[in-house]
N, CA, C and O of each residue as an XYZ file, in Angstrom:
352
protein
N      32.205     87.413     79.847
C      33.449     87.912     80.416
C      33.215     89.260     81.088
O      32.503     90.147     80.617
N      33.972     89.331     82.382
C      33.874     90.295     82.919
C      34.597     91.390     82.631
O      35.407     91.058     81.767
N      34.731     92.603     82.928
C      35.944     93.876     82.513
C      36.478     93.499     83.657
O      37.596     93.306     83.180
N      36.621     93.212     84.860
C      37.494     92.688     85.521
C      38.896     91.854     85.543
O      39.984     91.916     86.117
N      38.351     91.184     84.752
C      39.373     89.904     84.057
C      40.640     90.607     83.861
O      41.705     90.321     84.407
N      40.383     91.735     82.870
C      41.433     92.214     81.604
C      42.226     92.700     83.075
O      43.392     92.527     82.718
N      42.287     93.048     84.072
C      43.259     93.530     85.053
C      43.703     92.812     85.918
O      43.013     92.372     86.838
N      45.451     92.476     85.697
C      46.438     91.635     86.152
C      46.638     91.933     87.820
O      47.620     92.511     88.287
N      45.491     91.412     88.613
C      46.000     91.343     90.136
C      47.112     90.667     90.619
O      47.843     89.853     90.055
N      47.138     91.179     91.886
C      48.439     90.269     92.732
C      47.817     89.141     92.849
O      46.642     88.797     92.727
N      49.116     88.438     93.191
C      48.832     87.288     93.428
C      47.574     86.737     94.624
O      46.796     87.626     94.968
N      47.445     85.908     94.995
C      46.678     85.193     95.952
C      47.527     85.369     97.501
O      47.223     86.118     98.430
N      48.529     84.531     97.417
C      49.510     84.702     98.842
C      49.707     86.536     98.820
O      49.663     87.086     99.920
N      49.903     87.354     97.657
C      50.719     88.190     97.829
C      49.206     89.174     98.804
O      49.235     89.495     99.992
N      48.150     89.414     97.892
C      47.320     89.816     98.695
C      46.485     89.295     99.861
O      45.388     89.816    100.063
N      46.937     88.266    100.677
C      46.617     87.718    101.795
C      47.684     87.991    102.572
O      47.729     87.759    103.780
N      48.745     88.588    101.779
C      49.973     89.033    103.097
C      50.040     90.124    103.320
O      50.215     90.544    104.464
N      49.904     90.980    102.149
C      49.706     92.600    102.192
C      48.251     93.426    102.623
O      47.971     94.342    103.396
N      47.755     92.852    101.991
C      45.988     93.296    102.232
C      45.806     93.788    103.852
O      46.590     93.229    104.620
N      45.138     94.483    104.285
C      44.684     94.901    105.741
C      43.589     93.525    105.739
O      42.848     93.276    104.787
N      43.664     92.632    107.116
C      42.581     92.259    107.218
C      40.895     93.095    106.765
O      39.905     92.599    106.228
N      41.080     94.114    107.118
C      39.653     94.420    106.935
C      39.132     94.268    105.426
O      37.947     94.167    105.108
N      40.442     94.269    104.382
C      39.573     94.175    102.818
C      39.879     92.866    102.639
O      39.091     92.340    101.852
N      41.070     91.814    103.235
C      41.129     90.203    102.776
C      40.243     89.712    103.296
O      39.687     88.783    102.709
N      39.766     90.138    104.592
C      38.843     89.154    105.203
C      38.971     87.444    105.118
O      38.087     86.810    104.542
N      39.817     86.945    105.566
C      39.993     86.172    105.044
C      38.563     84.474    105.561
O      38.158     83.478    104.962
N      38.342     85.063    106.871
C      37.097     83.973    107.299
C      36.128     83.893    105.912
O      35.397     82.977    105.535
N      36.439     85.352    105.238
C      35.107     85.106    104.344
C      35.504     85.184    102.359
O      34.709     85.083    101.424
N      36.515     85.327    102.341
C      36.897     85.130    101.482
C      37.962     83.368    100.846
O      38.067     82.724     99.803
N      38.389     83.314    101.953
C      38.535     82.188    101.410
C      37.633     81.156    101.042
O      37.809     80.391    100.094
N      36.988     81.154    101.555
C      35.159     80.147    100.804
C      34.177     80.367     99.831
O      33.276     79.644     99.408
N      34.611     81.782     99.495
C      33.594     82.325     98.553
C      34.649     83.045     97.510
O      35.265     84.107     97.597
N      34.617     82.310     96.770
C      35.609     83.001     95.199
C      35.148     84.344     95.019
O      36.064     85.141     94.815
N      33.547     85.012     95.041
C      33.365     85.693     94.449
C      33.788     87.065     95.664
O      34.326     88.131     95.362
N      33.486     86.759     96.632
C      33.930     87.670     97.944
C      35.653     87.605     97.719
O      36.283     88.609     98.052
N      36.436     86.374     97.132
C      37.444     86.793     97.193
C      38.105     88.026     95.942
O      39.104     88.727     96.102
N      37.235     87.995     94.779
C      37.790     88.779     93.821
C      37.349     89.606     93.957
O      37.679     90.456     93.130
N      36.390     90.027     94.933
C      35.701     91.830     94.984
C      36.722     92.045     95.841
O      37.665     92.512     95.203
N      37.105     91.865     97.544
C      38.514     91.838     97.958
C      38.807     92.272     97.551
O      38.582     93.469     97.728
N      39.866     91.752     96.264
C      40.986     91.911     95.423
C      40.852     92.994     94.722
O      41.678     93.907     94.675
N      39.522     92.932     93.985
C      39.583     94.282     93.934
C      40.026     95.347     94.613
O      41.122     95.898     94.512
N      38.683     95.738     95.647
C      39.103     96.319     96.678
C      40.384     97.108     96.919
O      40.726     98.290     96.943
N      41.103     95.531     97.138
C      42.752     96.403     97.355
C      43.118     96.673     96.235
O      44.101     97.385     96.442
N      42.956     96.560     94.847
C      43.548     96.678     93.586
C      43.249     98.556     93.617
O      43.954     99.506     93.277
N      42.261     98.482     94.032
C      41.501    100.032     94.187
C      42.678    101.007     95.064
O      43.398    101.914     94.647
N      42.532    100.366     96.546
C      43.387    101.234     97.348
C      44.350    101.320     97.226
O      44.851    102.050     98.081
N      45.407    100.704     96.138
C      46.808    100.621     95.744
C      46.818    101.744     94.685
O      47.632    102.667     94.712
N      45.957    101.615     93.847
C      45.832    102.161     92.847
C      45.602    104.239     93.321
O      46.141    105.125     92.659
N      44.895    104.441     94.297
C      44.364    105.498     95.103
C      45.739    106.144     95.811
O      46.059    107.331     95.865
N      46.444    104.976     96.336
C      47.987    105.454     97.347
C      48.863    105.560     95.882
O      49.345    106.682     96.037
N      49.280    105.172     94.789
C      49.838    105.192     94.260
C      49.760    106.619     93.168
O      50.789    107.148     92.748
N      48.019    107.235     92.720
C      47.770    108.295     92.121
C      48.588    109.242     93.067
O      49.525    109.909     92.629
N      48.043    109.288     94.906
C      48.362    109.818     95.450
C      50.004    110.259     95.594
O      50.168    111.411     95.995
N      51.002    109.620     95.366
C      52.244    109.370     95.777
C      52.398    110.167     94.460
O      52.695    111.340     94.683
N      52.274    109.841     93.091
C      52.388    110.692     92.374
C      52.298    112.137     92.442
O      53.216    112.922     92.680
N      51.434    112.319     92.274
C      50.837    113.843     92.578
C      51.819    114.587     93.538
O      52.233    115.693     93.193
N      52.346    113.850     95.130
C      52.945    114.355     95.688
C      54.281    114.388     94.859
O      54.585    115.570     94.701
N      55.090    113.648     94.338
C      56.186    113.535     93.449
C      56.386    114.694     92.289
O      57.453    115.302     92.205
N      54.796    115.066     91.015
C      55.090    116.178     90.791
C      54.830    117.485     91.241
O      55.010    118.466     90.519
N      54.414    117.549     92.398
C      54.491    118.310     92.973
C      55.847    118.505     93.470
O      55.808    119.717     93.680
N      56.656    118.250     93.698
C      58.124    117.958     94.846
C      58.934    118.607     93.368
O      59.571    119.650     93.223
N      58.573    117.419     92.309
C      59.530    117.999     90.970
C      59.408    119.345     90.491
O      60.518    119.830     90.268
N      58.041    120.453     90.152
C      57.735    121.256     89.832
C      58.492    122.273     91.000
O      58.660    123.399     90.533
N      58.956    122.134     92.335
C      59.435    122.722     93.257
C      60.632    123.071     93.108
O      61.162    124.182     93.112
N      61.172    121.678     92.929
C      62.756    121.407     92.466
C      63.050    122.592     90.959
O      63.904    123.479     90.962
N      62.365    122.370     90.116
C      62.269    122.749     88.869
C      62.834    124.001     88.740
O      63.772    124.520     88.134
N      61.367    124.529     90.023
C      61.382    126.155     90.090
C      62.906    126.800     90.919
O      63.364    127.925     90.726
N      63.401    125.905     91.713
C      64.554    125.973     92.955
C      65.931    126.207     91.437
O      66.836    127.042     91.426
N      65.602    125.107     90.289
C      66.637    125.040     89.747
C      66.454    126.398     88.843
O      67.494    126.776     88.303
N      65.616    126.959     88.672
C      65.704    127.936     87.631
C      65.917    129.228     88.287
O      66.330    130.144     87.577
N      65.741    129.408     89.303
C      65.926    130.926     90.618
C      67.841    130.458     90.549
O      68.691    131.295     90.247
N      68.112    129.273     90.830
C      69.590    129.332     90.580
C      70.592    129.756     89.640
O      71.524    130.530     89.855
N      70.165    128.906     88.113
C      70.470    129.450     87.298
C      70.631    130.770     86.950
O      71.688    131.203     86.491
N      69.457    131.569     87.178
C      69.467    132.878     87.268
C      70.480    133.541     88.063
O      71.375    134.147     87.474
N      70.445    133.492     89.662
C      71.198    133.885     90.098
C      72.757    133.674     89.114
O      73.370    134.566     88.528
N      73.132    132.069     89.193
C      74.399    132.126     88.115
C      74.696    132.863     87.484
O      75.741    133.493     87.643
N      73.766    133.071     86.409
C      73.797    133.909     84.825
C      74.476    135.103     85.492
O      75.616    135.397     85.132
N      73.581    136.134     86.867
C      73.529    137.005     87.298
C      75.134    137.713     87.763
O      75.574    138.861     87.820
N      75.747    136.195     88.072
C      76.404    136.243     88.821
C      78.230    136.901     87.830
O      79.106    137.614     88.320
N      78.200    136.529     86.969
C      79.663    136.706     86.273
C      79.452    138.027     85.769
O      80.478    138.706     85.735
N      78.503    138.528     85.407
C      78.817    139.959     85.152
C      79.061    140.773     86.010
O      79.567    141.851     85.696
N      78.737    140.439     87.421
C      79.313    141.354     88.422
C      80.429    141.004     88.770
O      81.124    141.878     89.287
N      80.843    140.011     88.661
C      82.527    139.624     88.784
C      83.249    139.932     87.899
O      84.451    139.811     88.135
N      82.896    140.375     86.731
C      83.300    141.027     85.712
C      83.571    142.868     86.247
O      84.478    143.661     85.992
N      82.375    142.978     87.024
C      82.886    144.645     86.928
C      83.593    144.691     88.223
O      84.238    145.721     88.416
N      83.612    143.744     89.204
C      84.592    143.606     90.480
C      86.001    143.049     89.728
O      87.023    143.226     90.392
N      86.110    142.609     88.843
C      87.486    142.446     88.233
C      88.009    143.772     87.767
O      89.211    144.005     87.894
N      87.213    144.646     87.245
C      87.940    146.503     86.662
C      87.851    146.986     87.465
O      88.191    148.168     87.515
């Protein structure tokens, strides 16, 4: 058994529809099982690569947000005690 196995790829149609020709290849993968599961790999790889990626950008975006929400708060907090001494 391969360590390959244990990881649940897309389907067959799904990665012959999504895949870039250049990793389905399909002249050469459809005849050769074993060209077709390196493929699959392949794209299992570059999904996996866009998807770390997309993350990373995400906490990055959140840690932004984070910081946006806590400069606010502050200001808030900041904010009623001077309306307090503009009220006397």
């Amino acid at each position: 058994r391969s360590k390959h196995e244990e990881i649940e790829l897309v389907s067959l149609e799904e990665f012959y529809k999504e895949a870039p020709p250049e990793i389905s290849r399909p002249a050469i993968t459809l005849s050769d099982p074993h060209q077709q599961t390196l493929a699959r790999l392949d794209w299992e790889l570059e999904q996996r690569k866009r998807l770390a990626e997309r993350y990373k950008e995400c906490l990055t975006s959140k840690e932004k947000i984070l910081k946006e929400i806590e400069v606010k708060k502050e200001y808030l907090s900041s904010l009623q005690p001077r309306l307090n001494s503009i009220m006397q």
